[in-house]
C-alpha positions in Angstrom: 201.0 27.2 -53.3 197.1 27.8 -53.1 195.5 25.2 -51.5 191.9 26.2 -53.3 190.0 28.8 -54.3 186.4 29.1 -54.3 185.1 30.6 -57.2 181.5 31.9 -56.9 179.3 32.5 -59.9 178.5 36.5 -59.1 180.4 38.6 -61.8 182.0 40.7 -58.8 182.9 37.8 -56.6 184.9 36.3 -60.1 186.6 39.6 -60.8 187.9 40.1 -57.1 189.0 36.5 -57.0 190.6 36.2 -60.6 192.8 39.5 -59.3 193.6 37.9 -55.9 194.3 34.4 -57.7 196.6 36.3 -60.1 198.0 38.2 -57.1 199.3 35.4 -55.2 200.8 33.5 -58.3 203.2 36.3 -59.3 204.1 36.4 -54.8 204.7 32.3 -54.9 206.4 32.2 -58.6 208.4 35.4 -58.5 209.8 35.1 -54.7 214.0 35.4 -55.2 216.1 32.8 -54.0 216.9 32.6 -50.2 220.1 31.5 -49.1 220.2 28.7 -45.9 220.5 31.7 -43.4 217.0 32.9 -44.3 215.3 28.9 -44.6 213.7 29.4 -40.9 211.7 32.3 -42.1 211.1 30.9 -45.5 209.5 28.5 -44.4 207.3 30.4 -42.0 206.1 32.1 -45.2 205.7 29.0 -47.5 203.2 27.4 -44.7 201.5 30.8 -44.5 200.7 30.6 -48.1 199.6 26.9 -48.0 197.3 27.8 -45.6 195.7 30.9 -47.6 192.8 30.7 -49.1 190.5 33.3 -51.6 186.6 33.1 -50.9 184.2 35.7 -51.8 181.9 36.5 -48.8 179.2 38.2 -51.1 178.6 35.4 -53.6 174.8 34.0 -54.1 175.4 30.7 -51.6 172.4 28.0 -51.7 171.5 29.1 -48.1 172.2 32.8 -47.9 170.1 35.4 -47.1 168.8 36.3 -50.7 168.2 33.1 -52.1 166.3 32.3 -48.6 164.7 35.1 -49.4 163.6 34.6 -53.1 163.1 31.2 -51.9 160.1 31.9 -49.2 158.5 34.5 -51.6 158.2 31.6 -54.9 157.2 29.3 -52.1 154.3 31.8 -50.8 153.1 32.7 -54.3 153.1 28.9 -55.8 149.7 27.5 -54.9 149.1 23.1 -55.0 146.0 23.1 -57.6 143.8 20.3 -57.9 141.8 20.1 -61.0 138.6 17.9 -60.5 137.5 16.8 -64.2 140.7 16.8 -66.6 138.7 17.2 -70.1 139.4 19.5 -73.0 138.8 22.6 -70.8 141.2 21.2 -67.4 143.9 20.6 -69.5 143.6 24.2 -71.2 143.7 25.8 -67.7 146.6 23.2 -66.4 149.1 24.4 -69.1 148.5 28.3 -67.8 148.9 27.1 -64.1 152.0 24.7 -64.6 153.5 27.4 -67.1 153.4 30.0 -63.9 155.2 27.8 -61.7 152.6 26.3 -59.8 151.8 22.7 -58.8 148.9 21.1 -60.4 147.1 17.8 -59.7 144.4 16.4 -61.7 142.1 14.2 -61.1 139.1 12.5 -63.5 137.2 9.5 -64.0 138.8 8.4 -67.3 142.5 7.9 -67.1 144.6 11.0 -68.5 147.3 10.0 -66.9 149.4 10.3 -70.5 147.4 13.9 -70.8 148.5 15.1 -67.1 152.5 13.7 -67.6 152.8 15.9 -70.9 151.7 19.2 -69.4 153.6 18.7 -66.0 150.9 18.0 -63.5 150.4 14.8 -61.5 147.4 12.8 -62.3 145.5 11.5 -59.2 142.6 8.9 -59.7 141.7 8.1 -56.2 140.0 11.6 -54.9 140.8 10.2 -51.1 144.5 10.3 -51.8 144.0 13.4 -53.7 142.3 15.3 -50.8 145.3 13.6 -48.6 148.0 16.3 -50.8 146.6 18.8 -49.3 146.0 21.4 -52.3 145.3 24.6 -51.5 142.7 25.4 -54.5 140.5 22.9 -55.4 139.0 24.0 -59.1 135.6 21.9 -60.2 135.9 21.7 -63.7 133.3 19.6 -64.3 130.3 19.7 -66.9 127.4 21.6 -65.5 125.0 18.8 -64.9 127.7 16.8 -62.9 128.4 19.3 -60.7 126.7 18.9 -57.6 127.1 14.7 -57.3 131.1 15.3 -58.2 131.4 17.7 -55.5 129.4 15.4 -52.8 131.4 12.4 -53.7 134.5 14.1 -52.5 136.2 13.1 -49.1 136.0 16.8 -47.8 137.2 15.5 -44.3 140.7 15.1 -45.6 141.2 18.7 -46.9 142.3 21.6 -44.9 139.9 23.4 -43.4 140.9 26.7 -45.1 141.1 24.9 -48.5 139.5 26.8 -51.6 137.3 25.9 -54.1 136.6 27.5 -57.0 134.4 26.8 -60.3 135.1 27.9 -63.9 131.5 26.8 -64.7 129.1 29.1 -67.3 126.4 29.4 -65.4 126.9 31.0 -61.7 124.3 31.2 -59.4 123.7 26.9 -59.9 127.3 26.6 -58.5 127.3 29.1 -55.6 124.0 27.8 -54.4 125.6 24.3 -54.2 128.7 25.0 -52.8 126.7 27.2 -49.9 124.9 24.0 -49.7 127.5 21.6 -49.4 130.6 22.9 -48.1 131.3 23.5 -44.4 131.6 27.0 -43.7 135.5 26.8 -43.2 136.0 26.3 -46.8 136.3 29.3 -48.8 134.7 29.7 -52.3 135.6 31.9 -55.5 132.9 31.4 -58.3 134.6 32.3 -61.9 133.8 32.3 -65.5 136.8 32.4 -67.8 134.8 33.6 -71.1 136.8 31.9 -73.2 137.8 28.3 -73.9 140.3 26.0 -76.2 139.6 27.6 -79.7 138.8 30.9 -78.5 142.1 31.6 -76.4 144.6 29.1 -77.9 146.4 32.0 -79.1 146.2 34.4 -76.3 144.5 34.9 -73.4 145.0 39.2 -73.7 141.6 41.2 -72.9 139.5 38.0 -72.8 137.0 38.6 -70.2 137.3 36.7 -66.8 134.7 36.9 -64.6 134.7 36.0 -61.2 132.7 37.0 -57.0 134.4 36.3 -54.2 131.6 34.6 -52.5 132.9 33.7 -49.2 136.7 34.7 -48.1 138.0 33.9 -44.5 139.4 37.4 -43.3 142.8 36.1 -42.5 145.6 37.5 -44.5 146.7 34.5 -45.8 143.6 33.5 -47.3 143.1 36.6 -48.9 146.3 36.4 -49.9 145.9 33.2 -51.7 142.2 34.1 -53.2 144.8 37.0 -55.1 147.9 34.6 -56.0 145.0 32.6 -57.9 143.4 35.3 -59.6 146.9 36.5 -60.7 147.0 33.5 -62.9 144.5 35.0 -65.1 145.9 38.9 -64.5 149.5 37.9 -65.7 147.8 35.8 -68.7 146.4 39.1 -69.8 142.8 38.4 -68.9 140.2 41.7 -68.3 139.0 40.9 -64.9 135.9 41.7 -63.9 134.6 41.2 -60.5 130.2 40.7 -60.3 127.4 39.0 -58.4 126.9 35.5 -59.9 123.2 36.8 -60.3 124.3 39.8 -62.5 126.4 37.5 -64.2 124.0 34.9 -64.8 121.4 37.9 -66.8 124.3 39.2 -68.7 124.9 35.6 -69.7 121.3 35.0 -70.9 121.1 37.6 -73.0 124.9 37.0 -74.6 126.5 33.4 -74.1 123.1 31.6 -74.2 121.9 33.2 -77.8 125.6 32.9 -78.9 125.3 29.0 -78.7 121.7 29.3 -79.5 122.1 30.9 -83.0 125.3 28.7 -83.5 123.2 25.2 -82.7 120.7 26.4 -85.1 122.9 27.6 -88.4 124.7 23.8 -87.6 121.6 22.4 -88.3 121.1 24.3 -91.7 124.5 22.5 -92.7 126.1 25.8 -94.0 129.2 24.9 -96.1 131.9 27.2 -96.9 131.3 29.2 -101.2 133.8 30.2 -103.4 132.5 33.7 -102.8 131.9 33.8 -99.0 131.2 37.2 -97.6 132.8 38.7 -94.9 129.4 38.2 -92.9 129.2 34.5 -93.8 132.7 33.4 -92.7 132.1 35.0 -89.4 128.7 32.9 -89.4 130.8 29.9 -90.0 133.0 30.4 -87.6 130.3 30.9 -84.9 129.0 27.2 -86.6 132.7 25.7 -85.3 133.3 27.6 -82.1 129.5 26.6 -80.9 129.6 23.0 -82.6 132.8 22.5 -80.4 131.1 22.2 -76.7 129.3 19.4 -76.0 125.6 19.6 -76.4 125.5 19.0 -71.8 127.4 22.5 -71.9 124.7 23.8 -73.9 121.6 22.2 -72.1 123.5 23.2 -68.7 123.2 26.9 -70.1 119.5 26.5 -70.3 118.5 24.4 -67.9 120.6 26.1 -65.1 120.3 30.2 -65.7 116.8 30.6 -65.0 117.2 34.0 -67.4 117.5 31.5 -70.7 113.6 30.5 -71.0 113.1 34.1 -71.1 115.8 34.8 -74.0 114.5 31.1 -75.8 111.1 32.8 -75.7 112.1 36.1 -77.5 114.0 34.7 -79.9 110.7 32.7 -81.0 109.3 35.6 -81.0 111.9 38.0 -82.8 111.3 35.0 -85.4 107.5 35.2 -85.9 107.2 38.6 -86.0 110.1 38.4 -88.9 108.2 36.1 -91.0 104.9 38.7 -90.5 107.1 41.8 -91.9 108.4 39.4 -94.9 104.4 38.0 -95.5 102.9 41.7 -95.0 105.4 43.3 -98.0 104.5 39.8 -100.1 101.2 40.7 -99.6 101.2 44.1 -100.6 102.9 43.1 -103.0 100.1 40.9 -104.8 97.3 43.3 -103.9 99.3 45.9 -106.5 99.6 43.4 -108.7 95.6 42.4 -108.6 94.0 45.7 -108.0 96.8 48.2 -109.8 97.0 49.9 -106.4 97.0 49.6 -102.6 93.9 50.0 -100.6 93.7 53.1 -98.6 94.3 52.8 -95.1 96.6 49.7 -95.0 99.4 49.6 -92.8 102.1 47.8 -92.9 103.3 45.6 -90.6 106.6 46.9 -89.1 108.9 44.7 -87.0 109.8 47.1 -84.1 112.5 45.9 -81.0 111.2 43.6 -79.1 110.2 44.5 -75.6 113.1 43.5 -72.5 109.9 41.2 -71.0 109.1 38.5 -73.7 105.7 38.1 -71.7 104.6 41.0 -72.7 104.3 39.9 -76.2 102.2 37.3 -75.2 98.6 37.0 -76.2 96.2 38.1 -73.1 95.1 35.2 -71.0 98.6 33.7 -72.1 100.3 31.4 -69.7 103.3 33.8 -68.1 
């Protein structure tokens, strides 16, 4: 008889033992009879066979080599994140970092405790016991405007001195400039942008743009190591990374996200409604009304009053405007001096509305305040 046989869950380890196991029952139930003369020796072999045993050396144990292995490299790649400020936006970027395997903490001042349960991240509402985990990114996801007195309320002594902090703000240089200015210099920082937000990437993340500067990495290996597991988030979600100064960043932004929400805020206010024969054009109009109408006027307001590039872009928009209106009035009034006088007068010109220049001030009347 077979005292047991351990049956391991590799295909190969179940083959070779199923063979053996079958192997053994034909020796024990086939065995001919043995007269008395032969007892001593069978029962040498019967205690031989109690005592055998099949095990398969090369099956996938919960402490061998490989799973140690596999075990060390999940544990090396999963990162502790803390998400300061769990609105609409934190909980859009907690599903991506729970969904990769890694451990996410949230913490607000209203209660999402409900919120932080359903995605699988821990909800934290005192920020001393939150700083007392130990996380190894903390990501300030915050409006704009609250920025600076969020991050100053924080118990930095309890963190790691090595911990991470990154901010998924849409402005850049405002953040950097603050975190220079608040942080000890043992903490790293990773300003980002993720260009895209709850309507447009509920689909997919896939060639969205995701901006980010490495502005100050300790040069040991596992801190660059962990700047990279964190960014790989974004990589594996599809994203088109691009790496840039938070002062390039901040121009290109001007001159794209600002006017984006600009022109947005301002067709809201015409009240456009949706027509039974809505152009092609129009819908797309409509749906820069809901994407825009979305964020929260502060988001808005934090675009203009922290890029210092956005005056500038306000200005020539006013301006694009005006000198609009003076092409429309300058046909209309050619118009009417045909009509009065049966023809033009000679040497009238035009007016023409030609691109404006990259420097609003130079549209500006002389003497004009710069």
């Amino acid at each position: 008889m077979i005292s047991s046989i351990s049956i391991q869950s590799t295909p190969a380890a179940q083959s070779a033992i199923s063979g053996t196991s079958r192997l053994v029952h034909r020796n024990v139930h086939q065995t001919p009879f043995l007269s008395p003369l032969h007892h001593h020796h069978s029962h040498h072999q019967h205690s031989f066979r109690r005592s055998l045993r099949v095990r398969a050396i090369d099956a996938a144990q919960p402490y061998d080599l490989e799973a140690r292995l596999v075990m060390r490299l999940n544990q090396s790649t999963r990162l502790k994140i803390a998400i300061i400020g769990f609105g609409n936006f934190g909980q859009f970027l907690a599903k991506a970092f729970v969904r990769q395997g890694h451990i996410v903490y949230a913490h607000s001042r209203s209660n999402y405790l409900v919120a932080a349960e359903s995605i699988g991240a821990a909800f934290v509402s005192d920020p001393h016991d939150l700083c007392e985990l130990h996380p190894d990114v903390m990501v300030i996801c915050t409006s704009i405007i609250s920025t600076e007195s969020v991050l100053r309320s924080l118990p930095l002594q309890r963190l790691r001195r090595n911990t991470l902090f990154v901010d998924v703000l849409s402005v850049k240089e405002f953040p950097k400039n603050i975190f220079l200015q608040v942080l000890p210099p043992h903490f790293d920082i990773l300003c980002t942008h993720p260009m895209f937000g709850p309507e447009s990437g509920k689909h997919s993340w896939q060639n969205l743009p995701f901006v980010f500067d490495k502005v100050r990495i300790g040069g040991e290996n596992l801190r660059q190591a962990r700047v990279e597991n964190f960014l790989d988030i974004f990589r594996n979600e599809g994203c088109r990374m691009v790496e840039m100064s938070c002062e390039e960043h901040d121009k290109y932004a001007a001159g794209t996200q600002f006017i984006t929400h600009t022109t947005g805020r301002i067709l809201e206010k015409l009240q456009l409604e949706s027509t039974p024969i809505n152009t092609k054009g129009y819908e797309t109009l409509l749906d820069l009304v809901e994407n825009t109408s979305g964020d929260s006027f502060d988001l808005f307001y934090g675009l203009f009053m922290y890029n210092e590039n956005a005056m500038e872009q306000l200005e020539r928009l006013d301006l694009a405007f005006e000198a609009l209106k003076k092409e429309l009035f300058g046909h209309l009034h050619e118009i009417l001096r045909k009509q009065l006088f049966g023809k033009s007068e000679e040497g009238d010109v035009r007016p023409v509305l030609e691109k404006l220049p990259k420097k609003a001030s130079r549209l500006l009347p002389p003497g004009a305040p710069q």
